[in-house]
N, C-alpha and C positions, 0 to 999 in steps of 0.2 A: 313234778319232782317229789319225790318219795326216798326222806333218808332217816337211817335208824342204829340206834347205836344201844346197847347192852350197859347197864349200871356197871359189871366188869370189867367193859370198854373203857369207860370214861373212869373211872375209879384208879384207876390205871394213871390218869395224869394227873393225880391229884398232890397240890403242893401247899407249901405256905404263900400268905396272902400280906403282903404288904404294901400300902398305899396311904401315902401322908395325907392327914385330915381326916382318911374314911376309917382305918382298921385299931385305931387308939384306944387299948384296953387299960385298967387296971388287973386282969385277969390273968395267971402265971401260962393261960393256954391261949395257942397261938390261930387268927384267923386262916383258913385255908379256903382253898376255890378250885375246884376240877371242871376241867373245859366238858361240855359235851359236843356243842356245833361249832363251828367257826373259829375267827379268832378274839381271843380278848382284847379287854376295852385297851389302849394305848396308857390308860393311867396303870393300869396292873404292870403290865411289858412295856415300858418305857424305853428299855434299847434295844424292843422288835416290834419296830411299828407294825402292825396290821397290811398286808401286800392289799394295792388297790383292788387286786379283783376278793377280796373277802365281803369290801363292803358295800358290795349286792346283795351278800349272803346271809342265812339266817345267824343269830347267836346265842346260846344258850352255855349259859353255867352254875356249876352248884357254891355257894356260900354255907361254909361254916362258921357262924359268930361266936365267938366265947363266948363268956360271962363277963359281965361289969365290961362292956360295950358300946362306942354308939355310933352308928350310920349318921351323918349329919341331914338334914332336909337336904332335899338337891332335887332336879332334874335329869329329866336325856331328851336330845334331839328323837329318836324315835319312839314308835308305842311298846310298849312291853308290858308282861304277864308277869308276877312272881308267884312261885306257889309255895308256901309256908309247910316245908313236910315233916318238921322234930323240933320238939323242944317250946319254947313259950319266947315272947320279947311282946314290948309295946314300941305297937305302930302309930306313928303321931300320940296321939293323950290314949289309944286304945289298946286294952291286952289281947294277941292273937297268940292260937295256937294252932298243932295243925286238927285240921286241914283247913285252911283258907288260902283264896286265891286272890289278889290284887292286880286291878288292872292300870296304868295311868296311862292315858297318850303322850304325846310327844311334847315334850315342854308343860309340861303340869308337876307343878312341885309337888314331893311327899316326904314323908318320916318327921321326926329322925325313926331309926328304929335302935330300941333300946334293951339291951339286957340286963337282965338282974342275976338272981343266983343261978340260972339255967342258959344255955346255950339256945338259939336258934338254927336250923338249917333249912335254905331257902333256894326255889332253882331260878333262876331269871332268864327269860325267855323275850326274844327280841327277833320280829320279821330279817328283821335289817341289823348288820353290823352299827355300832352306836359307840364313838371314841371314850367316851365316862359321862358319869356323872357332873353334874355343873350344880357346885355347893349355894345356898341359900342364908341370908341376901345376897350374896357377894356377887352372886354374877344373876342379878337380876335385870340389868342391862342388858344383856342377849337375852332374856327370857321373851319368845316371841308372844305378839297379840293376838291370838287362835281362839278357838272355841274346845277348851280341857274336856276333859273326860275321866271320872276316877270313881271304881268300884268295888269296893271290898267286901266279899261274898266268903261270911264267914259258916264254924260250925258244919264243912261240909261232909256228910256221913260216909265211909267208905263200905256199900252193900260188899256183902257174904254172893260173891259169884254162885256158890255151891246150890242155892236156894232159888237158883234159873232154870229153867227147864234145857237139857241138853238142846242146842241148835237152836235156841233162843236168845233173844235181846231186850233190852230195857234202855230207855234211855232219860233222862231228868236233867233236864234244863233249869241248872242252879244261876244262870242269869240270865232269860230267853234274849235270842237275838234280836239282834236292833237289824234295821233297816238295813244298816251297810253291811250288816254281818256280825256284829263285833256278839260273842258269846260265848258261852260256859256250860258244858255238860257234862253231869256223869254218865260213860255207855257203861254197861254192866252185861256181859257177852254168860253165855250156857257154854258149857263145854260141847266143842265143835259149833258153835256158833260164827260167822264171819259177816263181817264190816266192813266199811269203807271209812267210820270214823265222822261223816259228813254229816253236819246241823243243819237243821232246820232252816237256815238261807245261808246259802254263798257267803264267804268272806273273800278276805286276801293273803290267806295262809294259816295253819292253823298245827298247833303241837299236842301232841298225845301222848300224857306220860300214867307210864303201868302202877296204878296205887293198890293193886291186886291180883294175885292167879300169875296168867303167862298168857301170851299169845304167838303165835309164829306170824313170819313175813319169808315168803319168796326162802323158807326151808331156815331162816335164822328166828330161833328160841330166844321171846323177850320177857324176861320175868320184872319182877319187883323195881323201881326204880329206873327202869329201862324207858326209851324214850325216843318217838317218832317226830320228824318235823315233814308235815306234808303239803304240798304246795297247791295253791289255787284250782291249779286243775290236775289234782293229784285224786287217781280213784281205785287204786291197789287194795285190795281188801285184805285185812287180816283177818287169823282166825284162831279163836279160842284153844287152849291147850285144855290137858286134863283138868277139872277142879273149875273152868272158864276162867274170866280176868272182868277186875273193872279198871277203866281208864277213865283220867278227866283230861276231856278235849278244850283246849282254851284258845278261842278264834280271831284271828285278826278283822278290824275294820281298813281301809286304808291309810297310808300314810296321814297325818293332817295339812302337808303339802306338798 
């Protein structure tokens, strides 16, 4: 499965974000969240719960944080990606900006994440539909006994597609794969170059969002911001537009149970 959606797409649904405990500013500007896959977590839409068939489904959305902000530490049942694309905030005791990507697995606490005079925007990307966040300590009673996983792969550079040779590719593995797959790469495509997007080993699902250029898919134009979820045994190749594109691929390992 092979699905792909345009930052004009999704931009399109973008609203205000409210949610008691997580979105609590002092800041006169208001948090927002634009869906891109699936449905949102049941804390955001509380009187539209998520239809049982979503959560098979992948989920991904963008976060916009004010200023003077704070995400409280928390969880989620499933593994997820964030990719840190505007603005600066500190993650747990550490200052991120972009580009950095975070990974946690499934019930591995993190944050808080925290703003100061500048905004954050961040996309979270999730295999599987995931109900919210589970805040820290409070629900450390359901916090299950697993074996966590948490990677923060900061500083990552976005290459100059231009600087590819037409019909070529590059690719840099800013966290090489693990065993089960779980990994992080920049592809950086040549104009007319084409892909499959696919790392260095298998995973169990994997998204690829455009931080450059453009690429096309099956005759749809995906520029800046734009953003594929491609599945396991997903091997549609895209392909470079004028100027080429870089994309970072961020791959799932499986569930942790």
């Amino acid at each position: 499965m092979t699905v792909a959606i345009t930052a004009e797409q999704a931009f399109a649904r973008r609203k205000p974000l409210l949610v008691p405990g997580y979105t609590d500013t002092t800041s006169d500007e208001s948090y927002f969240v634009t869906r891109y896959f699936g449905a949102l977590t049941d804390n955001v839409d509380p009187e539209n719960p998520a239809p049982e068939e979503e959560k098979s489904r992948p989920q991904a959305y963008y976060v916009e944080q004010p200023p003077h902000a704070t995400v409280p530490p928390h969880y989620h049942d499933t593994n997820q990606f964030q990719i840190f694309l505007k603005g600066r905030a500190i993650f747990g005791r550490k200052p991120v900006a972009s580009l950095t990507v975070h990974y946690a697995s499934g019930h591995t606490p993190y944050g808080p994440i925290i703003t100061e005079s500048d905004s954050t925007h961040y996309l979270t990307l999730r295999n599987l539909w995931d109900s919210g966040g589970k805040t820290m300590p409070d629900c450390r009673v359901t916090l299950r006994k697993i074996c966590r996983r948490f990677h923060l792969i900061e500083n990552i550079k976005i290459p100059d597609p231009t600087t590819v040779a037409s019909g070529e590719s590059e690719t840099n593995e800013v966290l090489p794969c693990e065993d089960d797959g779980l990994g992080v790469a920049v592809i950086t495509l040549g104009e007319g170059a084409s892909s499959d997007l696919a790392l260095s080993r298998a995973g169990a699902g994997r998204y690829a969002h455009i931080v450059a250029g453009a690429v096309e898919l099956e005759g749809q134009s995906l520029g800046l911001n734009s953003c594929l979820y491609l599945g396991s045994d997903s091997n549609e190749p895209v392909r470079a537009c004028a100027g080429g594109a870089a994309i970072v691929v961020m791959q799932f390992p499986p569930e942790p149970f």
